[in-house]
N, C-alpha and C positions, 0 to 999 in steps of 0.2 A: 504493500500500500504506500508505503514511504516514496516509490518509485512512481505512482501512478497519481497524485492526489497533491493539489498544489499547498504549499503553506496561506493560509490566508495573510493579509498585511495587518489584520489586528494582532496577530502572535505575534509579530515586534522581533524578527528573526536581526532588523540588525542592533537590537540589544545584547542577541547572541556573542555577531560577530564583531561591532563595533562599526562607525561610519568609515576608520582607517582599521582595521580589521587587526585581532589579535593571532596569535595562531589559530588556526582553524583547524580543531580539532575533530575530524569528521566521523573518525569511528566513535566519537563520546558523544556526537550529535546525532547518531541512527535512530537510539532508541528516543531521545524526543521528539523527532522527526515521524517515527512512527505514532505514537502516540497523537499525537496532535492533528496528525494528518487523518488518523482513526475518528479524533472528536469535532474534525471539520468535517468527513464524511456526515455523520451524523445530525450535526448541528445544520449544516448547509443544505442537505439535500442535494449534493452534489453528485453526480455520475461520470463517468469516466469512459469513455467508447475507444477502440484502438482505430486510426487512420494507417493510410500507409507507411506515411511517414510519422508519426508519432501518436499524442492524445489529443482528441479534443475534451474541451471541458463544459458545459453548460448547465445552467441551472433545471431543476427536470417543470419545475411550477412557472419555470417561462418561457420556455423554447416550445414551439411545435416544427417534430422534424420534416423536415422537405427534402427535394433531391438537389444535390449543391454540381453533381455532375454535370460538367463543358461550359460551368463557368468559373471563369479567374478566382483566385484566392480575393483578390481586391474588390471584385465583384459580387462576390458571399456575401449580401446584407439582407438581415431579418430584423424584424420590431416585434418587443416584446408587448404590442397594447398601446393602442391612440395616444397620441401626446407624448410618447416615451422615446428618447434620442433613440435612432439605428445604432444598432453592433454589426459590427463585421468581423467574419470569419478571419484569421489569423494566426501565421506563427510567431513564437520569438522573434528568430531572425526578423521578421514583417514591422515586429512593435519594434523595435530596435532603427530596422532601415525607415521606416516612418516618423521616428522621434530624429533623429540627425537630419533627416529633411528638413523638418520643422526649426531647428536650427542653423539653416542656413549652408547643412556643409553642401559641398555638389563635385567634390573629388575627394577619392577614398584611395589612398597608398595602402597595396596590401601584396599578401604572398596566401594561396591556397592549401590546405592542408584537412585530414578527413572531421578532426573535430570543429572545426570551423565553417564547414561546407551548411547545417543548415540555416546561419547566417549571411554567406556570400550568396548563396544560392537567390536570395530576397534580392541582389542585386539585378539578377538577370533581367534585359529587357527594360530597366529602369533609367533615368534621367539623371543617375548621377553616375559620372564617370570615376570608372576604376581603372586606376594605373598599377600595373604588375611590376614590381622591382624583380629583379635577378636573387635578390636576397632580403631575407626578412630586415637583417642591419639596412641596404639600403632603402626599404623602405619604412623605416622611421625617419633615416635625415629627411629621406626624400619627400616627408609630409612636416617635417619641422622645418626645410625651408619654407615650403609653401605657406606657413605659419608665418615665419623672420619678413620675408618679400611681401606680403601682405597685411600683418594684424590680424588678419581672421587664424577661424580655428585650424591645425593639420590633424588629419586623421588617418590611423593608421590601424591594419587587421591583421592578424595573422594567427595561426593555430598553434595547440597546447605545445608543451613539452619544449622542444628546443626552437621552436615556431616563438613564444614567448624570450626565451632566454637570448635568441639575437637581439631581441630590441633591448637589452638592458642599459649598452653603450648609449642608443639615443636617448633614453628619458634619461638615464643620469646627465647628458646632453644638453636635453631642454630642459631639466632641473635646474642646472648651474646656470645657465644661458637664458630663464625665464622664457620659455616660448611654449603656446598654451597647445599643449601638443595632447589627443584624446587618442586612447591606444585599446583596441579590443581583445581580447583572447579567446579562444574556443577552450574547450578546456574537456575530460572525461568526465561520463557520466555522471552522477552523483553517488547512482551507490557503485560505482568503481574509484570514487576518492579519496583515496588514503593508503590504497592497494598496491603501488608502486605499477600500476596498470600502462599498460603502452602509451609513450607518450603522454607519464604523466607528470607534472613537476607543481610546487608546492606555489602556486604562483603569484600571489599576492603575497606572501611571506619573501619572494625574490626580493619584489616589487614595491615592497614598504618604504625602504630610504630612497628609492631613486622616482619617485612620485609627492607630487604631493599629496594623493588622498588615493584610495587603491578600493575595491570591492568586488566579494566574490557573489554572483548569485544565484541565491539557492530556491528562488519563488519566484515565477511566473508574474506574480501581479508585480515583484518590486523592478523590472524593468523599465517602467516607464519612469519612477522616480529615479530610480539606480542614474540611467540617460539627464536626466533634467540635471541630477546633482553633479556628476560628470564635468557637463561642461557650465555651471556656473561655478564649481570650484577651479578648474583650468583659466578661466578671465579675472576671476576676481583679484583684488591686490596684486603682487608678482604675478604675471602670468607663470604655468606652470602644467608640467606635464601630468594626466589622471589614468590612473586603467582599471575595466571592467572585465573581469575575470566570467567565462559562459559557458558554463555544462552542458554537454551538448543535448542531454534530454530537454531541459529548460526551453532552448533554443528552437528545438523542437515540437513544443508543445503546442498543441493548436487550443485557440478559445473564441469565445465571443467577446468582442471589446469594444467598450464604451466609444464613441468619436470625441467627446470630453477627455480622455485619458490625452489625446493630440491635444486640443486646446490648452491644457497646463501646460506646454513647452513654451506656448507663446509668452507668457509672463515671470519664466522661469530665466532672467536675466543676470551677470555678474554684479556681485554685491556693491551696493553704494561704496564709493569712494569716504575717506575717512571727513568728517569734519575738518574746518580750517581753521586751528588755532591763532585769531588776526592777532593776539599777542605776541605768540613769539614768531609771526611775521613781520611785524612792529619792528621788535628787538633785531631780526636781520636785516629790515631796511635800515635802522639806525646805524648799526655795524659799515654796513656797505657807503651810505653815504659819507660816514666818519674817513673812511677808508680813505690813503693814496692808490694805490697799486694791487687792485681787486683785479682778480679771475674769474672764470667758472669753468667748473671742471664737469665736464656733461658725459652720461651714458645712457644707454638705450631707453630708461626708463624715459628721455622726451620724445624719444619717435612720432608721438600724436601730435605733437606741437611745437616745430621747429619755426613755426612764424613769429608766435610771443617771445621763443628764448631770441629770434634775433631783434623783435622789436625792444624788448627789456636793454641788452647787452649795445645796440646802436643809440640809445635815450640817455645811459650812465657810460656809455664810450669804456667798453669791460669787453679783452681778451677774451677769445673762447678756445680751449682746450677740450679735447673730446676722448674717450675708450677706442675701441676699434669698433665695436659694436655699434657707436653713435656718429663715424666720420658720416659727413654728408647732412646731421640735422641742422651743423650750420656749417653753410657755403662755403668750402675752401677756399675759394677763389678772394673771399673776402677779406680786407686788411685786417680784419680784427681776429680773423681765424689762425689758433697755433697749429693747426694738423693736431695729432694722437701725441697724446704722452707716453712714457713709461718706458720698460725694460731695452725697446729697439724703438721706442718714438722719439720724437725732434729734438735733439739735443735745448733750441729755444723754447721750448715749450715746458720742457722739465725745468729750466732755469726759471723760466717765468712762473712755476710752482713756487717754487724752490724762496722766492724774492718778494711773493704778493704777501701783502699784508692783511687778507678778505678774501681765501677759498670758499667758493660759493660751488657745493658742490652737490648738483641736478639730475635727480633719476641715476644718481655712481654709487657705487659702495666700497670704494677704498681698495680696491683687489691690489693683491701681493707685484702682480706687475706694474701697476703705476702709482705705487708708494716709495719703492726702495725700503731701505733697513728702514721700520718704523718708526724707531725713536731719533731717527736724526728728520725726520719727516717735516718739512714747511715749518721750520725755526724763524723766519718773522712771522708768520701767522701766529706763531702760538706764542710769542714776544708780546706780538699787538692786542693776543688777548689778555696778557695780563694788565695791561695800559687802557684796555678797553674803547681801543681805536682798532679792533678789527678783531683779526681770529677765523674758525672755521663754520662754515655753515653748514648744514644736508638737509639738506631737501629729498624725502623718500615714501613712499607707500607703504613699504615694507619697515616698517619699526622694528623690526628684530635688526637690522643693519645698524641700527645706531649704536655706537659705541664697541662694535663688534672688532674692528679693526680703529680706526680714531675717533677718539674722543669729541664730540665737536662743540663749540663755542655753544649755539643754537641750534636746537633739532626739529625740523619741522616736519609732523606726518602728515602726508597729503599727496593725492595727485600732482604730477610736476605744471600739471597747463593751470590747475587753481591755484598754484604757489604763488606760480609767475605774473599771472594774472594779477593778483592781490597786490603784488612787490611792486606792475610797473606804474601804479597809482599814489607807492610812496616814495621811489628810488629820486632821485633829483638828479637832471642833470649838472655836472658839473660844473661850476664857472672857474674856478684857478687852475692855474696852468700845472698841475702836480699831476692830476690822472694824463694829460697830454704829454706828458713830460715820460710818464710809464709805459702809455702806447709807442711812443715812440720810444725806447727802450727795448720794447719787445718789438718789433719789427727791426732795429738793429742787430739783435739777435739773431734772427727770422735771415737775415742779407749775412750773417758771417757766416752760420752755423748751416746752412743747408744742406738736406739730401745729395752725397755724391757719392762719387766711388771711383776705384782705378780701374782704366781700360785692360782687357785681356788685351796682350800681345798677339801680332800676325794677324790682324783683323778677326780674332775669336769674339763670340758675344758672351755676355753675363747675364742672370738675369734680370740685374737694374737697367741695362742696356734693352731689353726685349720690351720691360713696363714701361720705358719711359718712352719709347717709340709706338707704343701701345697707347698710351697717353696723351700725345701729341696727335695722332690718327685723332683718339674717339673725339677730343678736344675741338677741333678744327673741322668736325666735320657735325658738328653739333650732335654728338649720338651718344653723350655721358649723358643727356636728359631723362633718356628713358634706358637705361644697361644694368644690368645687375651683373658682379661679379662674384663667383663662388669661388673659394679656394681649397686645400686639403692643409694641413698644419707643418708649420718648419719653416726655412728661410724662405722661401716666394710667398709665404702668405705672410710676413713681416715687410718685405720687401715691397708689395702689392699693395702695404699702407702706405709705404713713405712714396712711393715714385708717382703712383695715380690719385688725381685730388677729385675728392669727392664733395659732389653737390645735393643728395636726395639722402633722407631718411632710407633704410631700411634696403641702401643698393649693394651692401657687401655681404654676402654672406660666408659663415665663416663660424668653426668651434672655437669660443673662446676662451670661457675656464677650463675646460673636460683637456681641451687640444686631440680634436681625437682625428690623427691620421685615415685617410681614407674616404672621411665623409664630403669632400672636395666635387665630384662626378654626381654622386646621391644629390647633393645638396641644388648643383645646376641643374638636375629634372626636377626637381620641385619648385625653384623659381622658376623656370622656362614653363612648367606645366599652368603654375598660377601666372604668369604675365606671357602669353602667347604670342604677343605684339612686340615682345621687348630684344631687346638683342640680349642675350644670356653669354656669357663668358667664364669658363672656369681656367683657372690657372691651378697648376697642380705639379708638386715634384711627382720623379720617378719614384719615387719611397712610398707616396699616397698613394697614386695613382696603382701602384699594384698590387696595394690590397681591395679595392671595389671596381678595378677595373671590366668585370665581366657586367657590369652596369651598362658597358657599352649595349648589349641587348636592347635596354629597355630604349636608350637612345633611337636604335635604330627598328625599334617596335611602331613606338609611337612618331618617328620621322621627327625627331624634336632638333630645330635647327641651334642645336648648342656650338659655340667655337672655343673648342679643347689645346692649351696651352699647358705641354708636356716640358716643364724644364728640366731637363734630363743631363744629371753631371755623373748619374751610375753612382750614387751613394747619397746617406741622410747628411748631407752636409752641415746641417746644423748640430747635432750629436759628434761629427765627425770633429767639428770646433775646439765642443766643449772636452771633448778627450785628449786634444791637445794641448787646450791650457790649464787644463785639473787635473792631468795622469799623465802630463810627460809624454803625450805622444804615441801610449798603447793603445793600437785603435784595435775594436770586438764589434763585429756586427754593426756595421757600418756599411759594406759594401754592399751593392746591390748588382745582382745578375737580372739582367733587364731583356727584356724582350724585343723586337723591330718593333717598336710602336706603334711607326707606319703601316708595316705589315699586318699587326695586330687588328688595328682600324680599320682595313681594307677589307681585313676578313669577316668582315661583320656589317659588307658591303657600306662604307664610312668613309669618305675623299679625304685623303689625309698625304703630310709630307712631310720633309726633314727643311731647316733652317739651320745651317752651321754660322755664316759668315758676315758681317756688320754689314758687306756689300750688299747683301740679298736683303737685309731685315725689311727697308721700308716696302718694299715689294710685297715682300712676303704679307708683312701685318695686313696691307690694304685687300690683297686677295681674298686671306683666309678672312678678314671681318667682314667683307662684301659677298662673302659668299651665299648661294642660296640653299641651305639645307645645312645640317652636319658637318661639322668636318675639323680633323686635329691636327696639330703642327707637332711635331718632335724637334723642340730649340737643343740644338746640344750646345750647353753652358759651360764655361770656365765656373768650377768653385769658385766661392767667395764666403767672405763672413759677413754678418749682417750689423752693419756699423749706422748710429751710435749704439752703445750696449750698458747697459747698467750690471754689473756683475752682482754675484751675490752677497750680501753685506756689506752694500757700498750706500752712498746715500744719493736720492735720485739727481743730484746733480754731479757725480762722480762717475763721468762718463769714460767710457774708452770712443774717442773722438776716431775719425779716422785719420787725423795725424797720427795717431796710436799706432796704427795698422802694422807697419812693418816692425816697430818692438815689441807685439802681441803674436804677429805669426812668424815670426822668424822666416827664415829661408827655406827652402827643401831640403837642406843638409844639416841646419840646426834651429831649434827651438827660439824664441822669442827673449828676450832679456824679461821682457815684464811677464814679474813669478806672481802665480793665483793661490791664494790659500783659501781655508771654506770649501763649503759644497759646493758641488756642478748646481748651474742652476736643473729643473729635471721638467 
């Protein structure tokens, strides 16, 4: 009976299991299961009939049965008595695909598998497109870009067992990286869970820390809430990744269901934004206005509102500094823009930290790469706040951030566009010549300290050589407006911050806490899939690139006109760095046996070529980016290191510059004069 007989939602099964679910003990749940499932028979009047594919359920005092044969499942609708909303017949899978409609999704990243089939199956013939990745891993990035490149939700499906266990790397992904990423599983039977049954894995127990909110279900009715909570806990506050764990009898289950049960999705919205504390908005304009030589240090959390941060910052004449996650919310191109801070950002922009006396810091959270050693961290900020002409500000949604990493002057929780909002009513602009005097300071910085690097010898390229040629193309021919660039993690996606300046929210995508190699290819079909109109670009070392390379399928599945930039030097050259200035030189697992890339891409009917030589590049770049369909370049690069660098235990203005360069690498025959103590960075 436990198997046949739904729980009702008055039993309160997730008081069992919890909203973030504890262990699930399912063999100590059979026998209440049984039990209860015995005294809703009874109490309900419920019956139970076998279909082909699984049960249906209806009430026996208000169905009269009819013949449902040679019409659609969607088309099954009875009334139980005048006045009384229609039910229609349905499965799981049905309430599921029908509650994410309602929501707005209308592409589903997934991989098929047999415990998940009777929820894909609901797709067939339906209006929302499903994109098949080559692998379960690529399809999570590849619905957490579609996430990153848009603000709307990604969603992603895949079946029990190891179906599950690929996606761990993405949501722990979109956990770090906030991107409201909703992830389904199919999962075994009910009463085959706990059995160590085919393809079975513990899966909300995986899935507990690398989610925000996780749920297994074991009730038929709690789908449609289970769905609603889903994805208003994924929007709400930090965006963030959710999963619903689906047995496949559940999935399976057929019943009568209310049209009401859909209308609660309409009103099932992310939660209000926090209140706006106008005091200690107050307290930050006061700061800021006090201030000589204010910042602001911006990450993704302004993505919605890149027009107020630049109206705020051009009104008080306030430098903008950004994460990599937030280049483009305001215009690079602009004088008041530093580019990216931190570990491999603009040496002026870390000093312009490093000198403000008013970090004003917007939708960031202090991450370990654009701090340096903590305690040497914005020493006139934290001067001015004891003089109480300045200091640190945050501005964040997420209040667990505060104090987590720096301490800050002023903590204000709130939406960043209501912060902004509020501040650009109290901020003043300047009239003495001291913030002008600072701007100009930082843009001196800006004119010594620039982006370069040393030419490969015999006309070889690098790959700052390849971006910045790639930069000048998109630039000049006005197509950075609408481009999204993916990258895979290591030096081209460091590289790929400082050479290409970025003007739009939400155009680079890219792993930023996680760094997770690979997801570079995944991540360009899920921009390209959400922006079909756009030019899609992924730049990717040879080290990324071949671990999701068999992505290229889906590429050439879907004809997705992506332009693949192989920088291929045949090793992790960033790793390869750090081993010689922290170990002397012993390099392990570094080198890479690489494939014809070209060949590779061909073979997956893909137009694709090699670029060796500075003569060909500008050729080359205008080809492959005008191209009409698909197609990938194999650059073969001179190593390089990625300069400026902030080492480890240094403080963010204790850069290795690249005058550095050659007493850092030394020669081919010896090591560098400048000795590293501390950890590699990792």
């Amino acid at each position: 009976l436990a198997r046949v007989f739904l729980i009702p939602v008055g039993f309160g099964l997730e008081a069992l299991i919890g909203s973030k679910p504890r262990r699930l003990q399912v063999r100590n749940l059979r026998t209440t299961m049984r039990a209860a499932a015995a005294r809703t028979a009874s109490r309900c009047q419920v019956k139970a009939r076998p279909f082909a594919k699984g049960w249906q359920l209806s009430a026996t005092q208000a169905v009269s049965p009819r013949p449902l044969a040679g019409l659609a499942l969607s088309e099954r609708r009875i009334s139980s008595g005048k006045g009384v909303a229609p039910l229609r017949e349905m499965t799981g899978g049905e309430v599921i695909f029908n509650m994410i409609v309602e929501h707005g999704v209308d592409t589903v990243f997934g991989y098929s598998g047999g415990a998940v089939l009777p929820l894909i199956d609901a797709f067939h013939g339906k209006n929302v497109k499903w994109i098949t990745s080559a692998h379960e891993q690529c399809s999570g990035h590849s619905a957490a870009a579609y996430a990153k490149s848009t603000g709307k939700f990604g969603v992603t499906i895949v079946t029990s067992g190891p179906g599950l266990t690929n996606l761990v790397t993405p949501m722990q992904d979109a956990l770090t990286d906030g991107v409201p990423l909703v992830v389904f599983s199919g999962q075994v039977p009910t009463g085959a869970m706990g059995t160590d049954a085919f393809q079975e894995c513990p899966a909300t127990e995986i899935t507990r820390s690398c989610t925000k909110w996780n749920y297994v279900c074991l009730d038929f009715n709690q789908l449609p809430w289970a769905v609603n909570e889903a994805f208003r806990i994924a929007a709400s506050g930090r965006p963030g990744p959710v999963h619903i764990d689906l047995p496949k009898d559940i999935v399976s289950m057929r019943a009568q269901v209310p049209e009401a049960v859909f209308r609660k999705a309409q009103t099932a919205t992310a939660d209000a934004p926090p209140m706006l504390d106008m005091g200690a908005v107050q307290k930050a304009a006061d700061l800021i206005n006090k201030s000589k030589n204010p910042i602001f240090y911006v990450g993704q959390g302004c993505s919605h509102c890149p027009e107020i941060l630049a109206q705020v910052a051009k009104k008080a004449n306030i430098p903008v500094t950004t994460t990599c996650h937030a280049m483009g919310i305001f215009n690079e191109r602009d004088p008041l823009s530093m580019h990216m801070l931190g570990m491999h950002g603009a040496a002026y922009a870390n000093f312009a930290i490093q000198n403000s006396d008013c970090i004003i810091a917007v939708g960031s959270r202090f991450d370990d790469r654009t701090t340096g050693i903590v305690n040497k961290y914005a020493p006139k900020a934290q001067e001015a706040e004891k003089n109480g002409t300045g200091g640190i500000i945050h501005i964040n949604i997420d209040k667990t951030c505060f104090g987590k990493v720096v301490n800050p002057t002023v903590a204000v929780w709130a939406d960043t566009e209501h912060a902004l909002q509020a501040l650009d009513g109290l901020i003043g602009t300047p009239t003495d010549s001291k913030r002008e005097e600072w701007v100009k300071q930082c843009q001196d910085w800006k004119e010594q300290y620039k982006f370069d690097y040393v030419k490969a010898p015999g006309g070889q390229i690098k790959v700052q050589q390849v971006l910045a040629e790639m930069n000048k193309f998109l630039h000049e021919k006005k197509l950075m407006e609408n481009t999204y660039v993916a990258t895979g993690v290591g030096n081209h996606q460091m590289m790929s911050c400082q050479f290409l300046r970025w003007i739009r929210p939400r155009s680079f995508i890219t792993s930023g806490s996680l760094g997770v190699m690979g997801a570079g290819l995944p991540f360009a079909i899920g921009a390209q899939v959400a922006n079909p109109d756009a030019l899609t670009i992924l730049v990717d070392g040879d080290g990324s690139f071949g671990m999701t390379n068999m992505d290229l399928q889906t590429v050439k599945r879907y004809n997705l006109p992506i332009k693949m930039a192989i920088m291929n030097d045949d090793r992790q050259q960033m790793v390869w760095i750090w081993q010689r200035l922290f170990f002397d030189g012993r390099f392990v697992s570094v080198d890479n046996v690489n494939p014809d890339f070209v060949a590779l891409a061909k073979a997956y009917g893909i137009e694709a070529i090699r670029c060796e030589t500075e003569e060909e590049l500008p050729e080359v770049i205008e080809k492959w980016l005008n191209f009409d369909g698909p197609m990938l370049v194999d650059f073969k690069v001179v190593p390089d290191i990625c300069l400026p660098m902030v080492a480890p235990g240094k403080a963010l203005d204790e850069m290795i510059l690249l005058a550095d360069r050659e007493a850092v690498l030394g020669t081919d025959e010896e090591l560098g004069t400048y000795k590293f103590e501390g950890l590699a960075p990792s």
